[in-house]
C-alpha positions in Angstrom: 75.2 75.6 85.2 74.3 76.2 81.7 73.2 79.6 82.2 76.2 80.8 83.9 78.8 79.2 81.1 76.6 81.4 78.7 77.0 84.3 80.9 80.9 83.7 81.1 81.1 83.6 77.6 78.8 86.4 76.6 78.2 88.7 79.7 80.2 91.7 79.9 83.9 91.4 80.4 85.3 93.2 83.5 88.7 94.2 82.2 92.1 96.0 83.6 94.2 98.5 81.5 96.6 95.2 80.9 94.0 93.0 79.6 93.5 95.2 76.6 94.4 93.6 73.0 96.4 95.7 71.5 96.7 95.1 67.0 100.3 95.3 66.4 100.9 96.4 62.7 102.9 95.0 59.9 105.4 97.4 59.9 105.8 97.4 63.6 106.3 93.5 63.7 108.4 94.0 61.3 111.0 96.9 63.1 111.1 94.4 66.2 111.3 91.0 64.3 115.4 90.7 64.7 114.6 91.7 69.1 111.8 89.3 68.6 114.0 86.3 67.3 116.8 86.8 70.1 114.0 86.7 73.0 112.9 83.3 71.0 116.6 82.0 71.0 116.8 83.1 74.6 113.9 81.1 75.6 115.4 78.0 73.6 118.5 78.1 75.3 116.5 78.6 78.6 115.1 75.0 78.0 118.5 73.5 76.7 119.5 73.7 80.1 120.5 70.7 81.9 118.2 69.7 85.4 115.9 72.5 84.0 112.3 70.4 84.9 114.1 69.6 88.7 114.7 73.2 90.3 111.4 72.0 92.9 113.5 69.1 93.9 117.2 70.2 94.1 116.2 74.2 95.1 119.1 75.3 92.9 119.0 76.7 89.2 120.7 75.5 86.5 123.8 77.6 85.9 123.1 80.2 83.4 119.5 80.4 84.3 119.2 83.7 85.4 121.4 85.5 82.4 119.4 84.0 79.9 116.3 85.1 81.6 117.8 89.0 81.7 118.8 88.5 78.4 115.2 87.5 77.0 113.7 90.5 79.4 116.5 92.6 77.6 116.2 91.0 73.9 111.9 91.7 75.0 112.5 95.2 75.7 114.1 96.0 73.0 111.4 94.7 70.4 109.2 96.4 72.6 110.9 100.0 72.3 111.2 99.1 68.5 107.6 98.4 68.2 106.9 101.4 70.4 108.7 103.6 67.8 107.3 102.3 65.4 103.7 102.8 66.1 104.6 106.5 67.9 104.2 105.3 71.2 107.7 106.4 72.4 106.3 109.1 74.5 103.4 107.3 76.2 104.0 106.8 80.0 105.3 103.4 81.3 104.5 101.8 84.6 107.7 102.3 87.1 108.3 105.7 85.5 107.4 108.9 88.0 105.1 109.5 84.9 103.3 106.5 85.2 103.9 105.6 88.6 99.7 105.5 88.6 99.9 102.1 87.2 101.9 100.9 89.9 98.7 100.5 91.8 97.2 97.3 89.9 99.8 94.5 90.8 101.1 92.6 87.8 99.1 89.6 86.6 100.7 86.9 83.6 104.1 86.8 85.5 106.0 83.7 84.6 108.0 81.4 87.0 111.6 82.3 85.3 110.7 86.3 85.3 109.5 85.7 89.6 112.4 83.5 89.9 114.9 86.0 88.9 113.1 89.0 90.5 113.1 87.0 93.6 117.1 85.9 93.3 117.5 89.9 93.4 115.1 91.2 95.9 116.1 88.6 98.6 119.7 90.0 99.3 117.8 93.4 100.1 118.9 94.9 102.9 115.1 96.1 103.7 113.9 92.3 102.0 112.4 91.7 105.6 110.0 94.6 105.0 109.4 93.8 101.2 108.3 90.7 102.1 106.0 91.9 104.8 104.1 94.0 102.5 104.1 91.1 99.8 102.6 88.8 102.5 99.9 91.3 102.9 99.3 92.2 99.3 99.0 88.7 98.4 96.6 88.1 101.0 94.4 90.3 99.9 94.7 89.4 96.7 93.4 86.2 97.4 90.3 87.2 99.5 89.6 89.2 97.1 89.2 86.5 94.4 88.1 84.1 96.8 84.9 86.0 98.2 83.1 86.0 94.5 84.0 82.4 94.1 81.5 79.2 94.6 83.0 76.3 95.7 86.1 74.4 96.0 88.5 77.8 97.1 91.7 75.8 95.7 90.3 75.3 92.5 89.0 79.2 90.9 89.8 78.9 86.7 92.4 82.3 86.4 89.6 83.0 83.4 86.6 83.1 85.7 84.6 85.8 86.6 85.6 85.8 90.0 89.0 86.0 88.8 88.0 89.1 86.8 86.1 90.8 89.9 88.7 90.1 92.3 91.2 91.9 90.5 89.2 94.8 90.2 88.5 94.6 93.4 92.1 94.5 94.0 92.7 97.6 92.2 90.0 100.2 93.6 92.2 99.5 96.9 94.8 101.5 95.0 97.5 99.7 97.2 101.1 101.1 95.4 103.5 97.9 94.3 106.3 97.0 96.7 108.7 97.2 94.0 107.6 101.0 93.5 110.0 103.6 94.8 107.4 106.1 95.9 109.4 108.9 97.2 111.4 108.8 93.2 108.5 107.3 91.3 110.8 105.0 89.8 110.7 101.0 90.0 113.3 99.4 91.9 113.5 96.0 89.9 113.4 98.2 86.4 115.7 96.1 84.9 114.2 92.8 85.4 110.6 94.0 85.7 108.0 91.5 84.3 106.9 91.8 81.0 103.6 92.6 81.9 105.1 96.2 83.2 107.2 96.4 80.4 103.8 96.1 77.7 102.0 98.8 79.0 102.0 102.5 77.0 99.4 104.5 78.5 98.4 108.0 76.3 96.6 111.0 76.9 95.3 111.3 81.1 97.0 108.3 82.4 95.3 109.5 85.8 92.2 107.4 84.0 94.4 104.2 84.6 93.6 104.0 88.1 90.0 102.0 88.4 88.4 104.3 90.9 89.0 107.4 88.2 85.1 108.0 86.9 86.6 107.8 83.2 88.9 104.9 84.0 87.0 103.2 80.9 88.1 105.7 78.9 91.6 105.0 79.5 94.2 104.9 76.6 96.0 102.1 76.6 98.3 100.3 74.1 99.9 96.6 75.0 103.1 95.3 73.2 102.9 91.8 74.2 105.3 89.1 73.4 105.0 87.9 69.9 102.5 84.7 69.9 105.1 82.2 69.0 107.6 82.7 72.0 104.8 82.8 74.2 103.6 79.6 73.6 107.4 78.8 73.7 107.4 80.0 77.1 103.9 78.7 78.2 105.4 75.1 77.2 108.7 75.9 79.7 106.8 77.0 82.3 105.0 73.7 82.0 108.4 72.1 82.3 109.6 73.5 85.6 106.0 71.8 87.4 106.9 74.7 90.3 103.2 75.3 90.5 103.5 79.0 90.5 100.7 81.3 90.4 100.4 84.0 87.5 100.5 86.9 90.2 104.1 88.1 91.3 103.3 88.6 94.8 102.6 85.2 96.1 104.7 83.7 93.4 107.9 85.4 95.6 106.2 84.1 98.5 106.4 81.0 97.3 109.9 81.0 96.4 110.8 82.2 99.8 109.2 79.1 101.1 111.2 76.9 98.3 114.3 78.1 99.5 113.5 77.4 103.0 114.5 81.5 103.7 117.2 81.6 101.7 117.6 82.3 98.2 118.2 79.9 94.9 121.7 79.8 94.0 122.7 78.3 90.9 124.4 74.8 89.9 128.1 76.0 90.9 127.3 79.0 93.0 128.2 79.6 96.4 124.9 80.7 98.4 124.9 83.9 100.1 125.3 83.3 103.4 122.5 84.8 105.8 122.2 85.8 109.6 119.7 85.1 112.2 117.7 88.4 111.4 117.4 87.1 108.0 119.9 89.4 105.9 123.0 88.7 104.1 126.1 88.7 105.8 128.6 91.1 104.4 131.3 89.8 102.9 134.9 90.9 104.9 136.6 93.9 103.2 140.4 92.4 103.5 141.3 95.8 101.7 139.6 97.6 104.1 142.5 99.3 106.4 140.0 99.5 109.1 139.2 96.0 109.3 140.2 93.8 112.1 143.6 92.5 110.7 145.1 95.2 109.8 144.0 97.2 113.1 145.4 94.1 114.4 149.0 94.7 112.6 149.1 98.3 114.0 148.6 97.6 117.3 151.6 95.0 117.3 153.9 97.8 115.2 152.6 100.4 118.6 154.0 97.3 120.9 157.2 97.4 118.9 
């Protein structure tokens, strides 16, 4: 036992492009420090909520919930654009960009519950969600076995810092299985605008072909990480403690998850009307009463013929 704490601690790390520490200067901190506040008074207002710490229970968000989540994803991008500037990283490729689609092949790892949430609210009133959720199911799966098989012992209880952990992503990524969320024939990520912040961190310079784990210089791979600032993580880390939802940090089964909350449907909010859905599991179009080919008003012509 002894001998393997000492070689978690000391033995070589086995690290992805997004694990990389990246030393955000002065200056930098500086240029985003006014995007940086309004992601922090986001998050506050996020747990100001009412019913916040019962969404498990009632399977319905507090109204608001989602807004303020875009508007923290917003407030985060655009410290991370000013940071980005500021350190010259402006024309570095970004995962969900045909330029950096590459990176679209490690699935996304430090996703909260409020970013899946959101991302889940969206994707489920897909018209192709059936077949989304397919490929998650499968992604997720083998995302698991993958962590699983270098794990000894109880397979409900692996520590996310753990080697296994480590391996099995890796793992994970050689398979160079593209993200759901990826629109492959453009390049270009469907969920852009509320992708998690994990995406969103990532500037990759030079040969971004390196990012991809089975490239023989993968290692050499130029990566630069504009996380959140450490103070409205921990704000967040303390929130996501709040909602007990028990979700994972991985976005794939965390949707899963949600889908299973939500008994197939989706999460409406306090006050909202829940899209209705049909037996083959879509949303129901709402009737077009403009529409002069709908029903009634074919109806009304046929009794003006009569006349």
């Amino acid at each position: 036992m002894l001998l393997g704490l000492l070689r978690a601690l000391f033995g070589p790390k086995i690290r992805l492009p997004s694990d990389h520490v990246t030393r955000i200067s002065g200056a930098a901190k500086k240029a985003g420090a006014a995007d940086a506040a309004a992601a922090a008074a986001a998050i506050d207002k996020i747990g100001a909520l009412p019913d916040i710490a019962d969404i498990a229970t009632t399977k319905r968000l507090p109204k608001g919930l989602d807004a303020l989540v875009r508007e923290m994803l917003a407030a985060y991008e655009r410290y991370v654009e000013a940071v980005a500037k500021a350190m010259n990283l402006s024309e570095a490729a970004r995962p969900g960009t045909p330029e950096g689609a590459v990176c679209c092949k490690i699935a996304p790892i430090g996703v909260t519950a409020l970013e899946s949430m959101v991302i889940f609210r969206t994707v489920r009133l897909w018209r192709d969600f059936p077949q989304v959720a397919q490929r998650l199911a499968s992604l997720a799966e083998m995302q698991i076995k993958d962590i699983q098989k270098h794990h000894v012992g109880d397979p409900e209880k692996v520590a996310m810092t753990s080697k296994a952990v480590q391996q099995g992503r890796l793992d994970y990524a050689r398979r160079g299985e593209t993200c759901p969320f990826l629109d492959t024939t453009r390049g270009r990520c469907r969920i852009w605008e509320i992708r998690p912040m994990v995406c969103r961190m990532q500037h990759v310079r030079g040969d971004v072909s390196r990012y991809d784990p089975s490239h023989a210089e993968h290692a050499k791979v130029d990566v630069k990480n504009i996380r959140l600032p450490i103070r409205q993580q921990a704000a967040l880390m303390q929130l996501e403690k709040r909602l007990v939802l028990q979700m994972t940090p991985f976005l794939f089964p965390n949707l899963l998850l949600l889908l299973q909350l939500a008994e197939g449907q989706s999460l409406p909010e306090v006050g909202e009307a829940p899209p209705r859905f049909g037996n083959d599991g879509l949303v129901v179009a709402k009737a077009n009463r403009q529409n002069p080919e709908a029903k009634k008003f074919q109806k009304e012509k046929e009794k003006q013929k009569r006349r």
